[in-house]
C-alpha positions as CSV (number, residue, x, y, z in Angstrom):
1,X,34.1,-1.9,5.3
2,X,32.5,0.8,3.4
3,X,30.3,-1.3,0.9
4,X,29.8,-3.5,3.7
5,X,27.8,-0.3,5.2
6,X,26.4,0.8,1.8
7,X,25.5,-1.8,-0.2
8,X,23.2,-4.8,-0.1
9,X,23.1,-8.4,-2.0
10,X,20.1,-8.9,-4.2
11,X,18.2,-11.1,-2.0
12,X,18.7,-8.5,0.8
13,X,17.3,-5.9,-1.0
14,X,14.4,-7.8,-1.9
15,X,13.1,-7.9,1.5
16,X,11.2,-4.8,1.9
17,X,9.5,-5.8,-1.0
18,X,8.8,-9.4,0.4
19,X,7.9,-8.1,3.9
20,X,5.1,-5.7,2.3
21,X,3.6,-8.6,0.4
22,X,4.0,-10.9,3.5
23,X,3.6,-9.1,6.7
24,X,0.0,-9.3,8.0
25,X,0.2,-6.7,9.9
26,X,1.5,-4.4,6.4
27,X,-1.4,-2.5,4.8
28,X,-1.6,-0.9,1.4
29,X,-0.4,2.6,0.4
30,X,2.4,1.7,3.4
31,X,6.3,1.8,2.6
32,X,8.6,-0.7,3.5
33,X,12.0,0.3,2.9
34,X,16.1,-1.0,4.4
35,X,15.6,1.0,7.8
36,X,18.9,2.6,7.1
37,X,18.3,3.9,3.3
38,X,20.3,2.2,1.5
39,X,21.1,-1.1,3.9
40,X,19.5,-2.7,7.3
41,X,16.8,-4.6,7.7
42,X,13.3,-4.1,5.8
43,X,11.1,-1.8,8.4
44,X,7.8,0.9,7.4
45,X,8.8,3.9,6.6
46,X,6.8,7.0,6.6
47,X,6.1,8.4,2.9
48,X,7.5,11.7,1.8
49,X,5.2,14.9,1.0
50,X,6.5,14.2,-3.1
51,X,4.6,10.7,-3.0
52,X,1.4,13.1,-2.6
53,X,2.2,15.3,-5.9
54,X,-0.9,14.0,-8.5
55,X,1.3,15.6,-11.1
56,X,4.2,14.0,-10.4
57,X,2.2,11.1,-9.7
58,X,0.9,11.7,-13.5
59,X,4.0,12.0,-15.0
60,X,6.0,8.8,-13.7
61,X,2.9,6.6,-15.0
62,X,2.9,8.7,-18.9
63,X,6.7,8.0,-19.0
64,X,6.7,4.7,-17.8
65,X,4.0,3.3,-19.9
66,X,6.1,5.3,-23.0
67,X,9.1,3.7,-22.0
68,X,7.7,0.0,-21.5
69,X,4.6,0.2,-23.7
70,X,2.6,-0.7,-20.9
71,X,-0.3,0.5,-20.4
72,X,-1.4,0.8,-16.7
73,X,-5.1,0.5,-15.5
74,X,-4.8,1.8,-12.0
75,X,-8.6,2.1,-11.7
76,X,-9.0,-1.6,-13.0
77,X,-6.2,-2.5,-10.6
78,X,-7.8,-1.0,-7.5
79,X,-11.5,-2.1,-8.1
80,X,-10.2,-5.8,-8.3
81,X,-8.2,-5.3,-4.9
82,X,-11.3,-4.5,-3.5
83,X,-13.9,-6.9,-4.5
């Protein structure tokens, strides 16, 4: 019962992703998230004050670029998106 409540399959847990790619009425810089956390089905969440800290913004990019040895051209990224 308990990982029934906790835990989703793969495919599940792909559907907020799926939803925010799909959804035409999903917009960018909009969450989509399991309504329950962790499990339910994929609905917008609202964003948390931390995903409006620049520096800590700035930090997750430096490590994971140093970690994947990816570089990541945001600016590129977001001129394309809207052309």
């Amino acid at each position: 019962w308990l990982a029934q409540h906790t835990v989703m399959s793969a495919a599940r847990g792909a559907l907020p992703q799926l939803r925010a790619a799909t959804d035409p009425k999903a917009h960018g810089g909009e969450l989509y998230a399991p309504r329950f956390g962790n499990n339910g089905p994929a609905v917008r969440r609202p964003l948390v004050g931390r995903s409006h800290n620049q520096d800590a913004i700035d930090t997750l990019f430096a490590v994971s670029e140093a970690e994947t040895g990816f570089t990541i051209d945001v600016a590129s990224a977001m001129a394309e998106t809207q052309s």
